[in-house]
C-alpha positions as CSV (number, residue, x, y, z in Angstrom):
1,X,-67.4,-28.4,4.5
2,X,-63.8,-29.3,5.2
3,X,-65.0,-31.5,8.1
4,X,-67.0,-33.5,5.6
5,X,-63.3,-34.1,3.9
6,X,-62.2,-35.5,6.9
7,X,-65.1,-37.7,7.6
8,X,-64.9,-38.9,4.0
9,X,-61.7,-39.9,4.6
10,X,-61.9,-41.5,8.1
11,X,-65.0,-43.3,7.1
12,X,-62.1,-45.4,4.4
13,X,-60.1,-45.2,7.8
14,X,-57.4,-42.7,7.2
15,X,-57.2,-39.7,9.3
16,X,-57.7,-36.3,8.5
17,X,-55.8,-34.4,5.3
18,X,-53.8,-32.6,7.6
19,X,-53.8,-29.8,5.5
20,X,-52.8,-31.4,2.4
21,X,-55.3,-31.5,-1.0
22,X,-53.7,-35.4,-2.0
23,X,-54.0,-38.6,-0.5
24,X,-52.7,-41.8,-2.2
25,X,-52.8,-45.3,-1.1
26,X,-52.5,-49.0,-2.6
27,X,-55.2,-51.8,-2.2
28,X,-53.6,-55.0,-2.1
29,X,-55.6,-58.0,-4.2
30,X,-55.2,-61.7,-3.5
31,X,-53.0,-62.3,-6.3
32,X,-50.7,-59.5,-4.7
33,X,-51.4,-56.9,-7.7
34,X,-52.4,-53.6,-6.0
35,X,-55.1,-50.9,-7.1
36,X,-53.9,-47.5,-6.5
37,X,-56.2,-45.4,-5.2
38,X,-55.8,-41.3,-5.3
39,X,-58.0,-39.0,-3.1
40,X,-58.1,-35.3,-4.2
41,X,-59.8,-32.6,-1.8
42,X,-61.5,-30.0,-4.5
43,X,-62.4,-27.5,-1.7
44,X,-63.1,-24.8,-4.4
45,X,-65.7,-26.9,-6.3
46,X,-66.6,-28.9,-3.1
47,X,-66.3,-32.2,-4.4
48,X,-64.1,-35.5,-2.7
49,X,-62.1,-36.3,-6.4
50,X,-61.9,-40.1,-6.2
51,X,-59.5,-42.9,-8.5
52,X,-58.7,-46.1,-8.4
53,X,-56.2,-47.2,-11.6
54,X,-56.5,-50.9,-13.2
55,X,-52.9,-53.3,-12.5
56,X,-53.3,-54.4,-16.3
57,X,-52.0,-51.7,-18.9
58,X,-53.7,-50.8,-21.9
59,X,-51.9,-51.9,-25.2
60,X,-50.6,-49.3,-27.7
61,X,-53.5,-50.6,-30.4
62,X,-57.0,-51.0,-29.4
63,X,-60.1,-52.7,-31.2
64,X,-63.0,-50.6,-32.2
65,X,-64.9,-52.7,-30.2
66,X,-63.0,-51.6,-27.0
67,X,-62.5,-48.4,-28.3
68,X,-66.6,-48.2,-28.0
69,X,-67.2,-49.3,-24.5
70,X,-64.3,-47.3,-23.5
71,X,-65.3,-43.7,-25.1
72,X,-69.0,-44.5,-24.0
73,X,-67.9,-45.3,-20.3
74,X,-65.5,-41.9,-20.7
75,X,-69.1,-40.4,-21.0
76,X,-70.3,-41.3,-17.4
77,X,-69.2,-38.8,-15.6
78,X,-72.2,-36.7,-18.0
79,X,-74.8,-38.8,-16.8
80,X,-73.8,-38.6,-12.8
81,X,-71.6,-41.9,-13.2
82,X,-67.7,-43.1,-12.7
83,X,-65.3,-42.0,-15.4
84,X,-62.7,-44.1,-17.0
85,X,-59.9,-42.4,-18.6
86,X,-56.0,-42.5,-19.2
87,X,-53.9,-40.0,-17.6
88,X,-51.2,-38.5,-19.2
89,X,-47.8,-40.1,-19.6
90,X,-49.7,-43.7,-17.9
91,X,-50.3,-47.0,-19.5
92,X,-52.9,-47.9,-16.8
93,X,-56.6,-47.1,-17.0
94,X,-58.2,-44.7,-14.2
95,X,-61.7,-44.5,-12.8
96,X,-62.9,-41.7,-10.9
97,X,-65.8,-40.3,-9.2
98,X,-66.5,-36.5,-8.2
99,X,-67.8,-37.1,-4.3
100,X,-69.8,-33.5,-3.3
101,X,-69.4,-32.7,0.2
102,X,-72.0,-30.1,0.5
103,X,-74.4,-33.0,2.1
104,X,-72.0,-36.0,2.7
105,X,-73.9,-39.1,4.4
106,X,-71.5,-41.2,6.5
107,X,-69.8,-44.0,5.0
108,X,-70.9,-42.7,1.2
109,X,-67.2,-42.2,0.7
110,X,-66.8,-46.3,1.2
111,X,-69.5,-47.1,-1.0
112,X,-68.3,-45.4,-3.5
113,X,-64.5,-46.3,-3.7
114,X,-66.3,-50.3,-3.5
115,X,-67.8,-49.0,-7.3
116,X,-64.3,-48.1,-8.2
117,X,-62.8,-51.2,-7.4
118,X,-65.4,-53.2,-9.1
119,X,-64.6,-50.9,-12.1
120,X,-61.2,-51.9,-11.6
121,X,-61.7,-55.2,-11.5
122,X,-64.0,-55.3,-14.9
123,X,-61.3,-53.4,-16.9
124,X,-59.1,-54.9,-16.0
125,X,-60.5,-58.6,-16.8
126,X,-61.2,-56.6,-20.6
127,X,-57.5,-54.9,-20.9
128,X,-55.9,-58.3,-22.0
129,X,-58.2,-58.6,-24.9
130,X,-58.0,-54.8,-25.4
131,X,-56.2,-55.3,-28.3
132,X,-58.0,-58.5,-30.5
């Protein structure tokens, strides 16, 4: 399985984890805001741990409304989806995606981080009006 790792990972064109379980790197947009992008190798619960956070923050008072499509998307993850959440001590939203590597298919692990970023991209046209 740890080959599939490293596939995952050279099929988004990085080489191998060289032992490490982390792998970070920035996606520059057109308007020079990046995306960062975490990689974690779960090898205990064989799963490729995907995120991608937004470049927009989210304010210190939401609306219900948001507060609704957030919490529901929060719920994807239940339902074989990407996550949304806040980690701790950020102002930036996060969306993830659990990868398993029992059966990767080549060039899965692109498809996949291409959901993020449109995930990305959709909070983070909705994070300035978070708060109205």
């Amino acid at each position: 399985m740890t080959d599939n790792f490293d596939a995952a990972l050279k099929d988004l064109g990085f080489e191998s984890f060289h032992g490490k379980n982390f792998f970070d790197f920035a996606l520059q947009r057109e308007d020079h805001s990046t995306i960062g992008v975490s990689l974690f190798r779960d090898q205990a619960a064989g799963v490729l741990r995907i995120s991608a956070c937004t470049s927009n923050t989210l304010p210190a008072c939401v609306s219900s409304r948001f507060f609704t499509v957030f919490a529901n998307a929060a719920l994807e993850p239940l339902r074989g989806g990407i996550g949304v959440g806040q980690p701790e001590n950020n102002e930036h939203l996060c969306v993830y995606f659990c990868l398993p590597m029992g059966n990767y298919q080549s060039g899965y692990s692109v498809l996949v981080l291409e959901k993020l970023i449109e995930q990305v991209e959709i909070w983070d046209e909705l994070l300035p009006f978070a708060g109205k």
